[in-house]
C-alpha positions in Angstrom: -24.2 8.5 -1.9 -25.7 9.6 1.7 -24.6 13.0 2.7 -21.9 13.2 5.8 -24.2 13.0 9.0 -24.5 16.7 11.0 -24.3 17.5 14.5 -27.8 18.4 13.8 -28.6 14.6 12.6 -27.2 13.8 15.6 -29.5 16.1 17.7 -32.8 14.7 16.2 -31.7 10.9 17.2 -30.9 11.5 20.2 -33.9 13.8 21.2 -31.3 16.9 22.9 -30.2 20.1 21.5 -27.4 20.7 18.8 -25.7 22.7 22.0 -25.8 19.8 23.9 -24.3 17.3 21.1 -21.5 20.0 20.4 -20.8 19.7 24.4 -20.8 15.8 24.1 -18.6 15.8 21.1 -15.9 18.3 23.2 -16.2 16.6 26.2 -17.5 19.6 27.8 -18.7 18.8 31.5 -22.3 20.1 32.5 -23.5 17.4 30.9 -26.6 14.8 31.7 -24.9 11.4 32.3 -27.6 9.3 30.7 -28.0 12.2 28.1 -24.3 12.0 27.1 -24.7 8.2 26.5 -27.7 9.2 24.4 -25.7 11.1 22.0 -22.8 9.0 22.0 -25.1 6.0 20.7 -26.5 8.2 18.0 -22.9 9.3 17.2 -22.3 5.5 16.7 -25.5 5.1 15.1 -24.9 7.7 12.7 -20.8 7.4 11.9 -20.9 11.1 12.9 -17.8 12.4 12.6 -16.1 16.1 13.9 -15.5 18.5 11.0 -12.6 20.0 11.8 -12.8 22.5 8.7 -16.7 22.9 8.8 -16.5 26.2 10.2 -14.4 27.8 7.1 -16.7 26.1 4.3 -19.6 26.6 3.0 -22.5 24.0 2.2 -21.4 22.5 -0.3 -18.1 24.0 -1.3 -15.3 21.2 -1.4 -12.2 21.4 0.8 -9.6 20.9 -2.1 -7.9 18.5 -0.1 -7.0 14.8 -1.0 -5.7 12.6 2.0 -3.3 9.9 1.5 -1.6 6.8 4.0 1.0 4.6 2.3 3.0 2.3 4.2 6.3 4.0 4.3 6.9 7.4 3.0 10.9 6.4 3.3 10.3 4.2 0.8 11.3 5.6 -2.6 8.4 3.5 -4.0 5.6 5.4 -1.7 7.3 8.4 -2.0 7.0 8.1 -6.0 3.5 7.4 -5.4 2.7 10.2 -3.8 4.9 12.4 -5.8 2.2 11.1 -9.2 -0.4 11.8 -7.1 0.6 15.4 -6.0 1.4 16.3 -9.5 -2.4 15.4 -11.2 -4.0 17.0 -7.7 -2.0 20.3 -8.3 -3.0 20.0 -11.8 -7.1 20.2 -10.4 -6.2 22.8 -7.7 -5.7 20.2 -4.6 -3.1 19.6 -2.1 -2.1 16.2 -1.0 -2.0 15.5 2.6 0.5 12.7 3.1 0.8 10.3 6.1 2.4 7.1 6.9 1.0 4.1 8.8 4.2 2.2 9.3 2.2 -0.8 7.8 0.7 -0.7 11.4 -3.8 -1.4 10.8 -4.7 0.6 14.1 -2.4 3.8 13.0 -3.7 3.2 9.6 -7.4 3.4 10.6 -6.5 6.4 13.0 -4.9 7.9 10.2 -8.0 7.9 8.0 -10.3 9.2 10.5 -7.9 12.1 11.2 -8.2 13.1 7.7 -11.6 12.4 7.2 -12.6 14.6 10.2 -10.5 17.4 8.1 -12.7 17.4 5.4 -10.8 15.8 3.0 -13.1 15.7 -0.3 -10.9 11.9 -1.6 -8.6 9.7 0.0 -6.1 7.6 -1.6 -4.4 4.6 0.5 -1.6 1.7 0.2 -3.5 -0.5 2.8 -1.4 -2.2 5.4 -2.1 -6.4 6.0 -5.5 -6.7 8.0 -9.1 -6.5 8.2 -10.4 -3.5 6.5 -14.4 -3.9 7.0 -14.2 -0.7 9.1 -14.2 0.8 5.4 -17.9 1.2 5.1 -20.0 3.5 3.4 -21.7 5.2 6.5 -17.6 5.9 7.5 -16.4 7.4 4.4 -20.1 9.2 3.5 -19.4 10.7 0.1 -15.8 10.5 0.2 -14.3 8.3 -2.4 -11.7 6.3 -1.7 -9.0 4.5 -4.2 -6.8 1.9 -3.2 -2.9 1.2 -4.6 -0.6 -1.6 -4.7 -2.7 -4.3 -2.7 -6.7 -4.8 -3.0 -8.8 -4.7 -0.6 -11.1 -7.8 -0.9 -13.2 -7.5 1.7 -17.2 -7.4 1.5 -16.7 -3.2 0.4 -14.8 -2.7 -3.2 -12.8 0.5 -4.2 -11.4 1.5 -7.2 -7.8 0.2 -6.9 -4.6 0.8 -9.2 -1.9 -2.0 -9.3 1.2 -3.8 -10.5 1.6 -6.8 -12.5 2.9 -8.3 -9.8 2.9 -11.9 -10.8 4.2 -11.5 -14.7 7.4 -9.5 -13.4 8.0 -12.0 -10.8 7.6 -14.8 -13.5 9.5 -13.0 -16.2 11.8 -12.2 -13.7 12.8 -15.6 -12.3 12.7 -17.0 -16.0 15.1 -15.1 -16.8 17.7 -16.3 -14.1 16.5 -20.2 -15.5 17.7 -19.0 -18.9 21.0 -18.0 -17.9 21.6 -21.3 -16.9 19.9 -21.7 -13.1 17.6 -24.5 -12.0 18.4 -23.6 -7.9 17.1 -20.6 -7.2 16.3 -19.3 -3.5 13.7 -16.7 -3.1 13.5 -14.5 0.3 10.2 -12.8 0.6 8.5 -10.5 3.1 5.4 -11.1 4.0 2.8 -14.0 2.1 -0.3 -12.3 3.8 0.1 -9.0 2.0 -0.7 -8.8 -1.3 2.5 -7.8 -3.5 4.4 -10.5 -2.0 1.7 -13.6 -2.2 1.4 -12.3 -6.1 5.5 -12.1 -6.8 6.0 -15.9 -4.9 3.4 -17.5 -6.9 5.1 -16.1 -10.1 8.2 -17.4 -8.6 6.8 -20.8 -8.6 4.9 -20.7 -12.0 8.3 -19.8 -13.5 10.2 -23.0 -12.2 6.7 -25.2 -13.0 7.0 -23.7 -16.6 10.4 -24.6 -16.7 9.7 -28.5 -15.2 11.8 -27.4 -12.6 10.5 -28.9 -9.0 10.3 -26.7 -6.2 12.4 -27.1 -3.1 11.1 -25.8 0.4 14.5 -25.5 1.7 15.3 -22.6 -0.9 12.1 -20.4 0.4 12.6 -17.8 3.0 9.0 -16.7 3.7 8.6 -13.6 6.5 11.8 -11.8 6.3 11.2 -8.2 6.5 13.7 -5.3 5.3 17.5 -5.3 5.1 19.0 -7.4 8.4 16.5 -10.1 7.9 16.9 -10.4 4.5 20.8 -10.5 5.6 20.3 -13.5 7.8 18.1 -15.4 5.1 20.9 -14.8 3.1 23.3 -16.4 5.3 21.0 -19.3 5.8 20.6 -20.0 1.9 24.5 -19.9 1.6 25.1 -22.3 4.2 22.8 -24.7 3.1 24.2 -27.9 2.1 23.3 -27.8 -1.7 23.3 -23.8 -1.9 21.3 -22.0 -4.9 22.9 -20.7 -7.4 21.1 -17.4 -7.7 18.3 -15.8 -5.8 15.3 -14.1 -6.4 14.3 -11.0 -3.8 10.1 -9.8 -3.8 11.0 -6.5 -3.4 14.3 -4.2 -3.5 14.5 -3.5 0.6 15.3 -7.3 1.1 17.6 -7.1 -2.1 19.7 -5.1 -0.4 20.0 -7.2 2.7 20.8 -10.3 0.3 23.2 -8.2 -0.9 25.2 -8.0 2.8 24.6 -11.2 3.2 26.4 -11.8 0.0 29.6 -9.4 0.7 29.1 -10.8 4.6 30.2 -14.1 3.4 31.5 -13.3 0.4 30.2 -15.6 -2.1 28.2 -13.4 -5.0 25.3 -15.3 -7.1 23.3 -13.7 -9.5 20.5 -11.5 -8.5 17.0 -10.8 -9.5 14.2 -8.2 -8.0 11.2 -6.6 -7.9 12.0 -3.4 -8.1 14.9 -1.3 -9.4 17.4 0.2 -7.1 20.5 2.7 -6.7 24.0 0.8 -8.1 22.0 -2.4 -9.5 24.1 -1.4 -12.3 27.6 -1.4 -10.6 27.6 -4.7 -8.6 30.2 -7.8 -9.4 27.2 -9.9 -10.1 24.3 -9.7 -12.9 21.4 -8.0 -11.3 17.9 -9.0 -13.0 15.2 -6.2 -12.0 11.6 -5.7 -12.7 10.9 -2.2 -13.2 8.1 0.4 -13.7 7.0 3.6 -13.0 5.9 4.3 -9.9 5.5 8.2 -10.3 3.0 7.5 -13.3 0.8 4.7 -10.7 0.3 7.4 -8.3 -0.9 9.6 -11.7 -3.0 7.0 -12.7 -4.6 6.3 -9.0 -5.0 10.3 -8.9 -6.8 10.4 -12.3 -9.5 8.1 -11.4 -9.9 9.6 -7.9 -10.3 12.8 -9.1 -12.5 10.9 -12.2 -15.5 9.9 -9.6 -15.2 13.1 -7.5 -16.1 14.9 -10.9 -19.0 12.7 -11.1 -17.9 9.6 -12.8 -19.8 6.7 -11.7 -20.3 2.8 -12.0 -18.8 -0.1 -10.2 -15.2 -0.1 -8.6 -12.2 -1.1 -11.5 -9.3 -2.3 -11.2 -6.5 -0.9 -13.3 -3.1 -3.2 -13.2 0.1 -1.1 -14.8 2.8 -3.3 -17.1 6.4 -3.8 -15.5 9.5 -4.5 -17.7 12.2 -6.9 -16.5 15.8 -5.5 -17.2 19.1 -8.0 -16.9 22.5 -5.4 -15.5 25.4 -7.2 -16.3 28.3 -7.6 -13.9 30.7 -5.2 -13.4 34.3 -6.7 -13.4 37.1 -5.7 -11.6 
């Protein structure tokens, strides 16, 4: 891989001083206007990036440090994550540096340049929806980067670590057809990222597998978190010829299908993707897809830590079972 450009590499393109680059790069004044633009090209040439740490290292000693963004650190599934991934870096001496974009592409993209500029020696990332061709290798230099939860499929692979996203969906959803459903509504986030396109087309292989035809006006596509799953909700049951269950992509909009349920209070059989706290005390049967999210961000951290021990080859893709558990109702 090509070593991390210097301030020094920097110097040599752009015909000046290292002095003068380290002025350029703290935006010192006393500085040549046309030389400045000199440098700055060459710092765009080269993907140079400010070292905050390179002071306290030595050549070649490694920062212990391993950076990762996730979309939501709120979430109890990125929190999981990153509680795996801690664990294994501990294990190898490291310490995790955790940040959240807020599923945001520009704070996701400042994110990684702040901790690349910190020396991290990997980075680990749940990537938010967006173009992700700033990725390159001149960017991340030697700094190996692993994705989780949602590939990234432009012209640069990584190493990524997913769910079966489209099996539990599919298992999921067959299972509400077995008990007896043939309308079943489905409210889903967001098509464009990953996780969701996956879980809605195992939504609709279930009903093809089950000859079942699907009908537009049971599909909620772009409702995002609790309240708009809540008004899907209320749109579903109001419909003319209501389903007679409903399948949520992930456990956030469960919840809000969940208000909308006790909002209007008419209660149909549930499923998800994703487990969540009292799925196993509601007056409804609650089908959920679960799986171990602590023991992805163990398996991301494994193969990270895997390349930066020398481990080389082409990008895989590892994709980690879910199991699809039925609660039954509680009655009153």
């Amino acid at each position: 891989m090509p070593s991390r450009p210097t301030m020094h590499d920097v110097a040599r393109l752009a015909e000046v001083s290292t002095k003068t680059v380290s002025r350029v790069v703290n935006d010192e004044p006393r500085v040549d206007p046309l030389t400045r633009e000199r440098v700055v090209q060459a710092i765009a040439t080269l993907g140079f990036q400010r070292n905050e740490q390179a002071r306290s290292l030595r050549p070649g000693q490694r920062s212990t440090l391993i950076g990762m963004v996730t979309g939501d650190l709120g979430n109890p599934f990125y929190s999981a994550i990153a509680r795996g991934i801690d664990e294994v870096g501990r294990l190898h001496g490291y310490l995790l540096l955790s940040s959240s974009s807020e599923e945001q592409p520009a704070r996701e993209r400042q994110l990684i340049e702040t901790l690349l500029r910190h020396n991290v020696d990997g980075l680990l990332i749940v990537p938010a929806a967006g173009d992700h061709r700033y990725l390159t290798p001149t960017m991340l230099t030697d700094v190996p980067l692993l994705v989780i939860d949602r590939p990234i499929t432009e012209e640069h692979a990584f190493d990524t670590v997913v769910l079966e996203n489209r099996q539990g969906a599919f298992e999921a959803v067959t299972a509400l057809i077995q008990a007896g459903h043939r309308r079943i509504g489905v409210i889903e986030g967001d098509s464009e990222v990953y996780t969701g396109s996956e879980r809605m087309q195992g939504y609709f292989s279930a009903l093809k597998h089950a000859g079942i035809t699907p009908e537009a006006s049971l599909v909620r596509r772009g409702f995002h978190g609790g309240s708009q799953a809540e008004r899907a909700t209320h749109d579903l049951l109001n419909h003319p010829e209501p389903p007679t269950a409903i399948f949520a992509t992930n456990n956030r909009i469960a919840v809000g299908v969940l208000s909308g349920m006790k909002g209007t209070g008419t209660w149909l059989p549930l499923a998800c993707f994703d487990d969540f706290e009292l799925a196993d005390m509601l007056p409804v049967p609650v089908t959920v897809v679960t799986y171990d999210a602590a023991e992805m961000g163990r398996s991301a951290a494994e193969l990270l830590f895997a390349r930066l021990n020398g481990l080389a080859g082409e990008p895989v893709t590892k994709s980690l079972p879910v199991q699809v558990h039925t609660y039954p109702a509680v009655r009153s």
